[in-house]
C-alpha positions, -999 to 999 in steps of 0.1 A, spaced: 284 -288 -95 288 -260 -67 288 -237 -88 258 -250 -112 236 -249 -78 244 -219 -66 234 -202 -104 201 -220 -103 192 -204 -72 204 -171 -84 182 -177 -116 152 -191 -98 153 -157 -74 158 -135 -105 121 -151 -119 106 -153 -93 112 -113 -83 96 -101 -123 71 -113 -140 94 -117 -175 126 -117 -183 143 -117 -218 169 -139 -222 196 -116 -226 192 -103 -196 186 -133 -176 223 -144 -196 239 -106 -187 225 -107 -148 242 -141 -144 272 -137 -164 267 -167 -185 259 -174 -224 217 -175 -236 227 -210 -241 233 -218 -205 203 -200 -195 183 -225 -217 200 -254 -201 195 -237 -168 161 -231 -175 154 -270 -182 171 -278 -149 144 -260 -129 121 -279 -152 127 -308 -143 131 -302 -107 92 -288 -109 92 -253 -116 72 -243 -144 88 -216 -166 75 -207 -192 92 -199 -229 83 -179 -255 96 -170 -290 101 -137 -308 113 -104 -305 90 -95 -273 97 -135 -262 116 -146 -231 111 -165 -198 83 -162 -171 81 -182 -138 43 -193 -140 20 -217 -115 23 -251 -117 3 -282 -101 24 -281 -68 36 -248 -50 74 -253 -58 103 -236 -23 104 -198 -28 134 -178 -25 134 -148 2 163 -127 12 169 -117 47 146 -87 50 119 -100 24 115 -130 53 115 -114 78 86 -88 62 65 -124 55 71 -132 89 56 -98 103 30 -97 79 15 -136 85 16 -130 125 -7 -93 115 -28 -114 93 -37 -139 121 -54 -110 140 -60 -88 107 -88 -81 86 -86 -104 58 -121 -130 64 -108 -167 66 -70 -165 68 -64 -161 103 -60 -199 111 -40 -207 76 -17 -173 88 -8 -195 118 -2 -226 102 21 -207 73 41 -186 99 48 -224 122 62 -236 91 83 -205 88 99 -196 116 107 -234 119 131 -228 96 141 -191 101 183 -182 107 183 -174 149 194 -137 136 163 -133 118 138 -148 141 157 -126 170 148 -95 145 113 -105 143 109 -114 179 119 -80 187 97 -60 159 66 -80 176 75 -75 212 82 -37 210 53 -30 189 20 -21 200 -8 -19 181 -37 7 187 -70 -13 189 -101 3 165 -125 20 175 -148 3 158 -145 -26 139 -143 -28 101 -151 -49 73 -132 -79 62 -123 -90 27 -120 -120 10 -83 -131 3 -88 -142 -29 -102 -105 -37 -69 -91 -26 -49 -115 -47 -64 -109 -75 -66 -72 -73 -28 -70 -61 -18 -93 -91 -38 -69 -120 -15 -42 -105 17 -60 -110 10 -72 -141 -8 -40 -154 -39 -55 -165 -72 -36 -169 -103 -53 -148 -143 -51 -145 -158 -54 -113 -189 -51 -97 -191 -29 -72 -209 -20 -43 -217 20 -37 -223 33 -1 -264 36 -8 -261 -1 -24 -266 9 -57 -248 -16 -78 -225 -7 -112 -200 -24 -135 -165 -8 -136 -137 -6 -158 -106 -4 -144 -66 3 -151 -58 -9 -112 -29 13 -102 -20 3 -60 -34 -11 -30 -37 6 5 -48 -5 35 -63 22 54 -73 17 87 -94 -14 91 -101 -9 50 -85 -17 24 -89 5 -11 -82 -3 -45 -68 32 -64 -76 29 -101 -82 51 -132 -113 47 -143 -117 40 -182 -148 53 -186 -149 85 -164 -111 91 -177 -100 100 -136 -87 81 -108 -112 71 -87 -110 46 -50 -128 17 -44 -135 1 -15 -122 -35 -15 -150 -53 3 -176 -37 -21 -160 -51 -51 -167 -82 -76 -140 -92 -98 -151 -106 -132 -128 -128 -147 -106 -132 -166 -87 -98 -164 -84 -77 -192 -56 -66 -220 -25 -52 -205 -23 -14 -206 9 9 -202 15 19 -164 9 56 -166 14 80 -135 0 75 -105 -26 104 -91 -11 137 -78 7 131 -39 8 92 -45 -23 64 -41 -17 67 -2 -29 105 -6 -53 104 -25 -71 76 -3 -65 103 20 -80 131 2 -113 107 -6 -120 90 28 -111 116 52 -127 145 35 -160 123 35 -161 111 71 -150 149 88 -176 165 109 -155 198 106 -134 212 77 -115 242 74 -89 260 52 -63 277 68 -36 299 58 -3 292 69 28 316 69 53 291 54 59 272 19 40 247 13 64 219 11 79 232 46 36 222 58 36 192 35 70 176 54 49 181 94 12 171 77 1 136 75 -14 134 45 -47 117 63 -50 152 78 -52 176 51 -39 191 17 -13 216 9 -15 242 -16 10 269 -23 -1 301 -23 31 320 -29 65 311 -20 61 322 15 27 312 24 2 281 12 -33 271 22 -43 240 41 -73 220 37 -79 202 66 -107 184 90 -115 163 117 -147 149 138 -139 173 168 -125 210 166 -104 197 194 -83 174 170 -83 204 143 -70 225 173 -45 202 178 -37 196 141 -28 232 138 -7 237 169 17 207 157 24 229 130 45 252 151 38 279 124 17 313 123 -14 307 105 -49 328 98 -82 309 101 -119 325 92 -135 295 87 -159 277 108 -167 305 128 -168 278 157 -133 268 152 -121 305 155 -137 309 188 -127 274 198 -93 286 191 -100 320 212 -113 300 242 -77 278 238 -57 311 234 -77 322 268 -70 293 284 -34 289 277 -28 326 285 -39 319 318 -19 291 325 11 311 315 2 339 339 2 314 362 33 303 360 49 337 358 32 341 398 
């Protein structure tokens, strides 16, 4: 019977960390015959679980919703990444869920192994977060859901959306990630009918249900979905932009740039150019000294004598010292 338990709970975990499962490889992953898969499967039927079953050469098993929310399985670090994430939420920028992120993590932690809730009492205490300077736009929960959900399952969705002068358009999507930027949060997509990827503001969007076909995962855009959110939103809000050529490869830049701060591209093998910006020429100032390498810039002409006026300045305080 021990042993019966302990594979149900191994099974149950294995559905509910895919969306399907054939079952051969539910049988090979637990070491048993298809046969006792079947019989495990009607086990966690009948204890409430809905899992689904179907027939053919593409059938197999799927853990679906049912009336009531059945006990989820979490390993060590996947709790204590819920736990993190639900006491964020209750201060975060998700509309509606702060009270509810409160309730959840209670209900948690009440039941969380001393060595886990000493890990996530030290993660909170000897974190600090950086308060915005400004405030940002919340999004509805059930937005995010469904959003995250046509990613995992690779399903194509229309939306409404929202752009920046209000004009108002119906999209066709293949969702590829999430990111939360900031105090925003950005849907990266390829966009059927322009054939590119494109980002879309989360707050600004509509779903239409239901979802659309499934489509085949393909690539995500050049740098990953976190840089090319990066590429989009900072490029639009800098005051000042420059391109700068630095004496070093490129993937020597690309390893000290953050890619919210500019893109690489090679030039050579010794030397690449850097697109970057900023609101200030202070922080672009700054940008470039954290490089720590010999670089040429000839563009703004107000960043070069910025960067004079520093050189002064710093040439003075070194005389200084010298005295």
């Amino acid at each position: 019977m021990l042993e019966t338990s302990a594979r149900l709970l191994r099974l149950l975990s294995l559905l509910q960390a895919k969306r399907d499962w054939s079952g051969a490889a539910l049988a090979e992953r637990l070491e048993v015959s298809e046969r006792t898969v079947r019989r495990d499967v009607d086990r966690l039927r009948d204890l409430g679980y809905p899992v689904h079953a179907s027939r053919g050469t593409d059938g197999g098993y799927r853990l679906g919703a049912g009336a009531a929310m059945p006990p989820l399985l979490l390993d060590d670090d996947e709790a204590v990444a819920v736990a993190i994430g639900l006491r964020t939420a209750a201060g975060g920028t998700v509309a509606g869920i702060e009270e509810t992120s409160v309730r959840a993590l209670a209900k948690l932690e009440q039941v969380l192994p001393a060595r886990l809730r000493h890990r996530v009492n030290a993660l909170q205490a000897y974190t600090v977060p950086v308060p915005p300077d400004r405030p940002g736009p919340t999004v509805d929960p059930g937005v995010l859901t469904t959003l995250a959900a046509a990613c995992r399952d690779a399903e194509r969705l229309r939306f409404d959306y929202r752009g920046h002068d209000g004009s108002a358009s119906v999209r066709a999507v293949e969702p590829h990630r999430l990111v939360s930027w900031g105090r925003r949060w950005y849907l990266v997509a390829w966009d059927v009918d322009r054939q590119d990827w494109r980002t879309f503001r989360v707050d600004r969007i509509d779903p239409r249900t239901p979802t659309g076909p499934r489509f085949a995962p393909r690539e995500g855009p050049e740098g990953g979905a976190a840089a090319h959110v990066a590429r989009g939103v900072s490029a639009a809000a800098w005051r000042w932009r420059a391109r700068v050529l630095v004496h070093a490869p490129a993937e020597v830049v690309t390893e000290r740039i953050n890619p919210a701060v500019g893109v690489v591209e090679a030039v050579d093998i010794g030397s690449c150019i850097l697109d970057t910006g900023a609101d200030s020429l202070n922080t672009l100032a700054v940008y470039l000294g954290m490089l720590d390498l010999d670089f040429e810039v000839t563009d703004p002409p107000e960043l070069v004598a910025y960067l004079r006026t520093l050189g002064s300045r710093y040439g003075r305080a070194a005389d200084v010292g010298e005295k």
